[in-house]
TIDO-767327 format. One record per residue: residue number from 1; residue in one letter; x negated, z negated, y negated of N, C-alpha, C, CB in turn. Coordinates in steps of 0.02 Angstrom, whole numbers, plus 50000, padded with zeros to 5 digits. Atoms other than C-alpha are relative to their C-alpha. Glycine has a CB too. Example, Ala and Ser with C-alpha at 12.3 -4.5 7.8 and 13.67 -1.06 7.14 Angstrom:
# TIDO-767327
[1 A [49955 50000 50059] [49385 49610 50225] [49955 50000 49940] [50050 49938 49999]]
[2 S [50042 50003 50059] [49316 49643 50053] [50039 49963 49945] [49980 50071 49977]]
# end
This chain:
# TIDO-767327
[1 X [50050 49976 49953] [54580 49415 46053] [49930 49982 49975] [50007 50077 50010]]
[2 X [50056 50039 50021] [54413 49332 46053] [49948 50069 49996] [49978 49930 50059]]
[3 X [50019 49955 50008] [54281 49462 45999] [49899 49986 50023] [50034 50019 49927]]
[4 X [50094 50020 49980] [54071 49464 46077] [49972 50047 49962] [49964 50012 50090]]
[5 X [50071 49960 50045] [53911 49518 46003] [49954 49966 50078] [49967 49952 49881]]
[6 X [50046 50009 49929] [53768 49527 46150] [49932 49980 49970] [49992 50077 50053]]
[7 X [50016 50008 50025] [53627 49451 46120] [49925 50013 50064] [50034 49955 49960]]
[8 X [50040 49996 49949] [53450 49482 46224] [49973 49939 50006] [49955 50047 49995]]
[9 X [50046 50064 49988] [53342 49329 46270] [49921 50027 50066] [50070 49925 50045]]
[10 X [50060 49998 49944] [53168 49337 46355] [49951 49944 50004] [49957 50061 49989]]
[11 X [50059 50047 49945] [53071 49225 46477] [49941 50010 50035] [50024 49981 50051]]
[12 X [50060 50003 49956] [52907 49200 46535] [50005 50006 50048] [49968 49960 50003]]
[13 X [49998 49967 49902] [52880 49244 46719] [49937 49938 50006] [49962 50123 50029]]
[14 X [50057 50032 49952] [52762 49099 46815] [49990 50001 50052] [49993 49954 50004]]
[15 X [50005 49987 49930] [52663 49134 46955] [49969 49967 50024] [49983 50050 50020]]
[16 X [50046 50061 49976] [52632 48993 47064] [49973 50031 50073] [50050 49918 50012]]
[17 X [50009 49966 49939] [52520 49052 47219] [49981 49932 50018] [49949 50069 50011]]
[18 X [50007 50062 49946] [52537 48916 47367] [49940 50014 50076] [50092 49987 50034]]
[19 X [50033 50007 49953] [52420 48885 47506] [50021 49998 50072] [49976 49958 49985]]
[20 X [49956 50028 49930] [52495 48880 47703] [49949 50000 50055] [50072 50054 50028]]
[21 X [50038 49976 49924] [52404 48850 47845] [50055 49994 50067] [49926 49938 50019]]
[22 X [49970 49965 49927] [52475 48926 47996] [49983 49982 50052] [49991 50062 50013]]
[23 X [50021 50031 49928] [52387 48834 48126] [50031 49912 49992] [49893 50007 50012]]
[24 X [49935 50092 49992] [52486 48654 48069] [50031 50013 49960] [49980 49909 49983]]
[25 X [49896 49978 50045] [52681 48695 48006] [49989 49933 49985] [50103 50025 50058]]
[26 X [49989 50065 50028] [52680 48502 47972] [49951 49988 49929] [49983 49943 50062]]
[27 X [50054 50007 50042] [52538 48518 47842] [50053 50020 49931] [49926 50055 50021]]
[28 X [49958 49981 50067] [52618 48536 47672] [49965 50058 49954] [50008 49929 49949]]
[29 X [50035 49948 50073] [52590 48691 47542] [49983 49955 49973] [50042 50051 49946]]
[30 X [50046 50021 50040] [52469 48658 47421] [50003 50071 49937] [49925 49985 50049]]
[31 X [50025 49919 50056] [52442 48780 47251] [49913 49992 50015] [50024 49988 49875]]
[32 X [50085 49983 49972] [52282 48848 47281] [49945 49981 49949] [49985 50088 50014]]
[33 X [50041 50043 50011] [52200 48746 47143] [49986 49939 49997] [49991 50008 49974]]
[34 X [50017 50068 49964] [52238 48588 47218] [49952 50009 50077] [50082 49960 50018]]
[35 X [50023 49991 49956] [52163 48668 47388] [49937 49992 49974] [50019 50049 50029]]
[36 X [50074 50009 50024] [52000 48709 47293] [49967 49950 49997] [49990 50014 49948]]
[37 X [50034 50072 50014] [51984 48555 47214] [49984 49939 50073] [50060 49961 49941]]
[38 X [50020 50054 49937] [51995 48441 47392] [49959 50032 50032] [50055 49975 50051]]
[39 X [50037 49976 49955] [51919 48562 47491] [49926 50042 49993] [50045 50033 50027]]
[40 X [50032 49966 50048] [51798 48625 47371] [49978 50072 50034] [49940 49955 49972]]
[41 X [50003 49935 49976] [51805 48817 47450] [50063 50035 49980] [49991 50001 50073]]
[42 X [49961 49969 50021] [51923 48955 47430] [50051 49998 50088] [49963 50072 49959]]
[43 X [49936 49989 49953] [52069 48969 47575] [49969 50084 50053] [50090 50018 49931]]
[44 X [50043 49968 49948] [51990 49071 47726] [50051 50031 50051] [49947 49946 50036]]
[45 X [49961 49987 49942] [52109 49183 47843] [49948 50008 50087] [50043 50077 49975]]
[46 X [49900 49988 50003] [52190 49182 47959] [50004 49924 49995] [50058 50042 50091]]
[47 X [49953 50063 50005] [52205 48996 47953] [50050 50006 49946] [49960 49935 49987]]
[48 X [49950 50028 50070] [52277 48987 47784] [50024 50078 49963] [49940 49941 49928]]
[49 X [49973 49943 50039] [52383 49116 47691] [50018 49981 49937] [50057 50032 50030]]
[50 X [49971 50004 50043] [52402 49130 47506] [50049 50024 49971] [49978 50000 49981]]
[51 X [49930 49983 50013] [52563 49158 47449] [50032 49998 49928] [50038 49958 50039]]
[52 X [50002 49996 50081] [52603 49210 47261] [50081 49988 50005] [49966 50085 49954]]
[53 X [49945 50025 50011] [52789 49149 47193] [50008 50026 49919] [49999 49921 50018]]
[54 X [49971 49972 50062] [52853 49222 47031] [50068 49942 49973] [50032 50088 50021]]
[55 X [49964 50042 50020] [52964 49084 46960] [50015 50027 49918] [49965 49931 50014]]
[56 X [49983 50026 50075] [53059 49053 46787] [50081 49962 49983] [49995 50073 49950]]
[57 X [49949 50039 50008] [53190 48971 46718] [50069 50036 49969] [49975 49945 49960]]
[58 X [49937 49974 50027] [53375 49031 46701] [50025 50008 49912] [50046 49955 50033]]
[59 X [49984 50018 50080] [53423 49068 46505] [50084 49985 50019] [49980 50080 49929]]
[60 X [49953 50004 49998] [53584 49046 46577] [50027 49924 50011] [50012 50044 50037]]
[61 X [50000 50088 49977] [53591 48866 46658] [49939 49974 49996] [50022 49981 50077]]
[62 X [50057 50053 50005] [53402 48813 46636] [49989 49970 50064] [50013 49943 49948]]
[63 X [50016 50003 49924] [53384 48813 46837] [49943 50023 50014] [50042 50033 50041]]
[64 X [50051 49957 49968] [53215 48874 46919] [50056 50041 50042] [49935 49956 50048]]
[65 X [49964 49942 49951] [53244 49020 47004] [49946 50051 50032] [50057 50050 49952]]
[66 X [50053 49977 49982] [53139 49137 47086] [49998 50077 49957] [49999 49997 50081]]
[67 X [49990 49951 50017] [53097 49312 47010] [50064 50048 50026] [49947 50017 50008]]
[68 X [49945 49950 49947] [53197 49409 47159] [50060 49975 50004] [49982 50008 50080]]
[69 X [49936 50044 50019] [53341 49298 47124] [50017 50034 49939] [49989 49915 49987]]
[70 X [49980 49965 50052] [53348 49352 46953] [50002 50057 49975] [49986 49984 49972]]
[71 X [49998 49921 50000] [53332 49532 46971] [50067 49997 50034] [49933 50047 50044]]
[72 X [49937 49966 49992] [53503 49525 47048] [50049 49981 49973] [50018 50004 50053]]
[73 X [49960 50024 50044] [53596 49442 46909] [50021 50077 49938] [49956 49927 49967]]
[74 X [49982 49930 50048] [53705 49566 46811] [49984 49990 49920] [50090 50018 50004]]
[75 X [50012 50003 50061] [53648 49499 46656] [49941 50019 49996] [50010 49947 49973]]
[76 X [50068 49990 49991] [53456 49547 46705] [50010 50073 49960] [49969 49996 50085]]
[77 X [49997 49958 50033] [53407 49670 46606] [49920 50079 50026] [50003 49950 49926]]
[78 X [50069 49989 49970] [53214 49700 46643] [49955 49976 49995] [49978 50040 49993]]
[79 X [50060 50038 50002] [53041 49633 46688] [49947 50041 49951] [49973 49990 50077]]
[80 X [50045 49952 50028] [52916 49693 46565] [49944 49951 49979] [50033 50047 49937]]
[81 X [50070 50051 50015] [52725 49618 46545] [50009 49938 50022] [49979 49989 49923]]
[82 X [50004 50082 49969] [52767 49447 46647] [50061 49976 49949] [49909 49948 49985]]
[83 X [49949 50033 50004] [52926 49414 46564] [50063 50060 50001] [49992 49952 49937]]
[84 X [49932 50001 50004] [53120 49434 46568] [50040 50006 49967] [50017 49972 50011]]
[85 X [49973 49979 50059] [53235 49518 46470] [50080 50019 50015] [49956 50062 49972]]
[86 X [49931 50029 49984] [53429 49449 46501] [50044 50040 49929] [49998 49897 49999]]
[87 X [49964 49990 50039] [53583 49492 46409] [50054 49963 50006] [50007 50053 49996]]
[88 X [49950 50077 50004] [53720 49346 46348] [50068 50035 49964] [49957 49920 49938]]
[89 X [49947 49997 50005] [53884 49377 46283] [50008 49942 49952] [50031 50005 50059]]
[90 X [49989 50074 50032] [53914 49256 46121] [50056 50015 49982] [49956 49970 49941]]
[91 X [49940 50011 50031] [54096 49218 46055] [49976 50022 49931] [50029 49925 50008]]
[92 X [50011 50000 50076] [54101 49279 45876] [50061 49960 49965] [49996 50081 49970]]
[93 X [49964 50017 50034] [54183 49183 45768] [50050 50020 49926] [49971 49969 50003]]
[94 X [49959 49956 50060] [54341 49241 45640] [49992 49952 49950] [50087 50022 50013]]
# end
């Protein structure tokens, strides 16, 4: 019988906030300091909505994922100060 030890791991949390304008769907998001920089202003409603994204990367497979994605993984543990605090399962060896 193979025997585990658990081990925690924690990840940074990144928050990318995107740009949308709502008056042309064909217009592509933008992060809102590429908007700045072309448009040299800040993003003005209602045309444009900024939209914050919580990203990081799986300790499990090394996938992006989104925060709210990884809050429902049973290995999630908890978010604390902008990062992620998982729990793994290692084989111990006899």
């Amino acid at each position: 019988m193979v025997k585990y030890a658990e081990k925690v791991t924690e990840t940074p949390v990144t928050r990318i906030e995107l740009v949308i304008d709502l008056e042309d769907p064909f217009k592509p998001a933008m992060t809102l300091e590429e908007f700045v920089e072309l448009y040299n202003k800040d993003p003005e409603p209602p045309r444009y909505r900024v939209v914050s994204l919580d990203v990081l990367t799986c300790p499990e497979d090394n996938q992006p994922v989104t925060l709210a994605h990884c809050g429902r993984c049973k290995r999630f543990i908890r978010l604390f100060e902008g990062r992620v605090y998982c729990k793994h399962k290692i084989p111990l060896t006899e």
